[in-house]
C-alpha positions as CSV (number, residue, x, y, z in Angstrom):
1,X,-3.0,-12.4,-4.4
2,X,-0.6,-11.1,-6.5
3,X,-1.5,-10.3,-10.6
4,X,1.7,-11.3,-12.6
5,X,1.0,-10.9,-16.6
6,X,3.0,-13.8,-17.8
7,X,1.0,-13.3,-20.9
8,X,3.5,-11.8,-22.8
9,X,6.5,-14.0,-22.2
10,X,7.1,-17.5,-23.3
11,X,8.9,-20.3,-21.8
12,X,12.4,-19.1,-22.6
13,X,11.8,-16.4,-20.5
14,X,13.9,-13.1,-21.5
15,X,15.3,-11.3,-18.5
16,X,15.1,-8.3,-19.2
17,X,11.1,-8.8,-19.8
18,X,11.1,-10.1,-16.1
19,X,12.9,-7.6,-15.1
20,X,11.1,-4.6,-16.8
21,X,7.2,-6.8,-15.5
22,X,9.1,-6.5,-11.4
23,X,9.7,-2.8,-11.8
24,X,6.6,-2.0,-13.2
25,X,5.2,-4.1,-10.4
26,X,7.5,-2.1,-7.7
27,X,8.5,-5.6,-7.0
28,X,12.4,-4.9,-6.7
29,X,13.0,-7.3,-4.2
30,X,12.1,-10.0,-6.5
31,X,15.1,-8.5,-8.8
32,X,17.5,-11.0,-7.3
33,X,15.4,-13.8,-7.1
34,X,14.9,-13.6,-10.9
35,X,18.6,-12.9,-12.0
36,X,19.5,-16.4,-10.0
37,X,16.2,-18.3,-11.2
38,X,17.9,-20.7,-12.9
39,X,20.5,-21.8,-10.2
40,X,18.3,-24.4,-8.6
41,X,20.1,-24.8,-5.7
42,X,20.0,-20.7,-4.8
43,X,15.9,-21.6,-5.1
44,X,16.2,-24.3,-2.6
45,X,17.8,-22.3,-0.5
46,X,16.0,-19.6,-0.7
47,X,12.8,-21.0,-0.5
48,X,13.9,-23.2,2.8
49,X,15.0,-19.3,4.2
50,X,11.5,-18.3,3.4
51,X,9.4,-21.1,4.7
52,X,11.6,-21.1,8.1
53,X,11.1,-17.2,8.3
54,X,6.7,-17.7,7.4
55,X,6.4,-21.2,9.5
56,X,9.1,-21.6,12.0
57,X,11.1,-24.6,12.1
58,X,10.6,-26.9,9.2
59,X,10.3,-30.9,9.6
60,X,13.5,-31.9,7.2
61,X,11.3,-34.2,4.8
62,X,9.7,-30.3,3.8
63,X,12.5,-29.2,2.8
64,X,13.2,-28.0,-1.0
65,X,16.3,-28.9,-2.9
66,X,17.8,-28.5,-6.2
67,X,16.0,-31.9,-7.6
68,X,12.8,-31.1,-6.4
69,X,12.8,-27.9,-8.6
70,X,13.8,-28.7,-11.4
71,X,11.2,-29.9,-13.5
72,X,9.8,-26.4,-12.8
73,X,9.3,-23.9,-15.7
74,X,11.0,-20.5,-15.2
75,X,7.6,-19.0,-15.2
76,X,6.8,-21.5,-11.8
77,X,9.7,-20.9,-10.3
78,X,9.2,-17.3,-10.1
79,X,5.5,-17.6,-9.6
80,X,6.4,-19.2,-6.1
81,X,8.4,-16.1,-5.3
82,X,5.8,-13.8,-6.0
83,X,3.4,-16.0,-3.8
84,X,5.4,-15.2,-1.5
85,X,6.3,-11.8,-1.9
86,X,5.6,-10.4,2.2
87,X,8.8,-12.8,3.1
88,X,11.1,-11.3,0.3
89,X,12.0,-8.3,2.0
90,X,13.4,-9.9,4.7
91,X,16.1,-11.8,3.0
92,X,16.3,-9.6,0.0
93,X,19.6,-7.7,1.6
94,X,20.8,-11.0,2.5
95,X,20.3,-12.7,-0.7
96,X,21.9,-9.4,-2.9
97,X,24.9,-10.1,-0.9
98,X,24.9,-13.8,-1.9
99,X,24.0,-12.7,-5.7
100,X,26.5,-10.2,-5.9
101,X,29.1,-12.3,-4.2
102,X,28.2,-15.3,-6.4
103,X,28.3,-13.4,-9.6
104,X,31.8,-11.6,-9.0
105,X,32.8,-15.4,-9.2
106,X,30.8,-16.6,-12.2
């Protein structure tokens, strides 16, 4: 798998700590995964994307959504993405579209 020092951050999670741990990783396609972290909803999403893109068609009852996340921790949240960190790339054009786009409205 994937190593991930978490070691160093607590649960408020700075940002620019996970940012700085991705791009020593060479994990930039988890850039925009971490900078929307906290919008449970862009998770859902994103993680439904994922699964559909690693699995195929998804039964509906296995699908994520924002109140099934959010008793997560930051660090658990982003822990999934790295699990999954082959799938990224393939949405990771797709989902800095939707981050930028989202952000020039925030």
């Amino acid at each position: 798998m994937y190593a991930f020092n978490f070691s160093e951050m607590n649960v408020g999670l700075d940002m620019k700590a996970m940012k700085a741990q991705a791009s020593a990783m060479n994990l930039n396609s988890l850039e925009a995964y971490i900078l929307k972290i906290d919008d449970l909803e862009f998770v859902a999403t994103q993680r439904n994307r994922i699964l559909t893109k690693k699995h195929g068609r998804l039964p509906a009852y296995s699908l994520w959504d924002a109140a099934s996340i959010q008793n997560e921790t930051r660090v658990e949240k982003i822990t999934w993405f790295i699990e999954h960190l082959p799938y990224l790339d393939y949405f990771s054009e797709i989902s800095n579209k939707f981050v930028g786009s989202s952000s020039e409205t925030a």
